[in-house]
C-alpha positions in Angstrom: 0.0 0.0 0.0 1.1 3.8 -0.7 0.3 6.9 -1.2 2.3 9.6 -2.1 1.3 13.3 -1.9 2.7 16.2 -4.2 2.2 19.9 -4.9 3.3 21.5 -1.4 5.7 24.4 -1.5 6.4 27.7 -0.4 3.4 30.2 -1.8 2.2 33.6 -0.9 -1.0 34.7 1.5 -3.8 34.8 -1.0 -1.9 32.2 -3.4 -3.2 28.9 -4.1 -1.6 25.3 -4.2 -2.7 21.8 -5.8 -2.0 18.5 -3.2 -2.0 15.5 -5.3 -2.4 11.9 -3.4 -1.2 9.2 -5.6 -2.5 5.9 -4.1 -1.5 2.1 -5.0 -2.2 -1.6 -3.4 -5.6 -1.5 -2.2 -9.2 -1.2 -3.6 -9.3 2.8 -4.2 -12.5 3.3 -5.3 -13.6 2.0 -2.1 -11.9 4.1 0.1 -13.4 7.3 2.3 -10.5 9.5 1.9 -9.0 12.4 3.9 -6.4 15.3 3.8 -5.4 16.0 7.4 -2.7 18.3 8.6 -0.3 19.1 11.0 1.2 22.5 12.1 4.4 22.6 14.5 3.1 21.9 18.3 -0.3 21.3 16.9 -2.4 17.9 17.0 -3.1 16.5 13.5 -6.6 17.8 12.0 -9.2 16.9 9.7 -8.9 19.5 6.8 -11.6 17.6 4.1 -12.5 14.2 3.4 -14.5 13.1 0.6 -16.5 9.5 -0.1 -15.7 6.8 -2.0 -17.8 7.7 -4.8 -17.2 11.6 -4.8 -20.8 12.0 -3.9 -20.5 13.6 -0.2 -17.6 15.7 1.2 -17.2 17.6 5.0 -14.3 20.3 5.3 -12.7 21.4 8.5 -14.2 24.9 9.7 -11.0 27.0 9.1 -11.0 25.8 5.3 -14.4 26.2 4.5 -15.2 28.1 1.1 -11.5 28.1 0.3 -10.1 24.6 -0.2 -11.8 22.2 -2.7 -11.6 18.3 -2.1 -11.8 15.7 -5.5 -10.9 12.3 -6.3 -10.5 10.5 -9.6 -11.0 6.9 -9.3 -9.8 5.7 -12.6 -6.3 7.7 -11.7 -6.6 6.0 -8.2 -5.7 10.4 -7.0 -7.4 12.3 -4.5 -6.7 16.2 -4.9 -6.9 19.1 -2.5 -7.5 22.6 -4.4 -6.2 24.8 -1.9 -7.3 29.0 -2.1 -6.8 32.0 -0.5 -4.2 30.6 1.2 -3.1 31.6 4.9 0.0 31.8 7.0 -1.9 29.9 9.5 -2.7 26.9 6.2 1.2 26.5 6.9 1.8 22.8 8.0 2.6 19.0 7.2 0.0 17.7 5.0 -1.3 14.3 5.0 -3.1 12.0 2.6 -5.2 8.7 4.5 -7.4 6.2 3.0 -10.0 4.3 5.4 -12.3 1.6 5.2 -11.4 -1.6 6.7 -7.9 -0.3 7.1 -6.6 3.2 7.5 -3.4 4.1 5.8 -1.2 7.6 5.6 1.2 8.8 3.5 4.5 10.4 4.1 3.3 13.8 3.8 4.0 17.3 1.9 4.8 20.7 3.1 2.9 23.9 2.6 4.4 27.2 3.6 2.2 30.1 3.5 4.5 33.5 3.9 5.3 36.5 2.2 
């Protein structure tokens, strides 16, 4: 099992990034899956999580109206659209898959500052 995340960086307040979650060796498409993050001295949270199908998704307050979560399940790739972006967005973010099972991948940083 894997998953790999891609597109964190270093990007302005107000800028906008792309996470990609590349996943491989389980049943994708039957997966709830999840972008969670984790800022320095902070406890990992929920940021958006979306069902297997696509057909429901649930965002963390504090990204409400700004990030956009979406999954392709022919590509096996969940993506989080991020927007408006804030020095407080800045952490560790990290890609899970759960059903039976709940897996995590490595993570990618995003660094919101000027």
């Amino acid at each position: 099992v894997q998953l790999v995340e891609s597109g964190g960086g270093l990007v302005q307040p107000g800028g906008s990034l792309r996470l990609s979650c590349a996943a491989s060796g389980f049943t994708f498409s039957s997966y709830v899956m999840s972008w969670y993050r984790q800022a320095p001295r902070k406890e990992r949270e929920l940021v958006a999580l979306i069902t297997s199908a696509g057909g429901s998704t649930n965002y963390g307050d504090s990204v409400k109206g700004r990030f956009i979560i979406s999954r392709d399940n022919a590509k096996n790739t969940v993506y989080l659209q991020m927007n408006s972006l804030k020095p407080e967005d800045t952490a560790v973010y990290y890609c899970n898959a759960r059903l039976y099972y709940s897996y995590w991948g490595q993570g990618t940083q995003v660094t919101v500052s000027s």
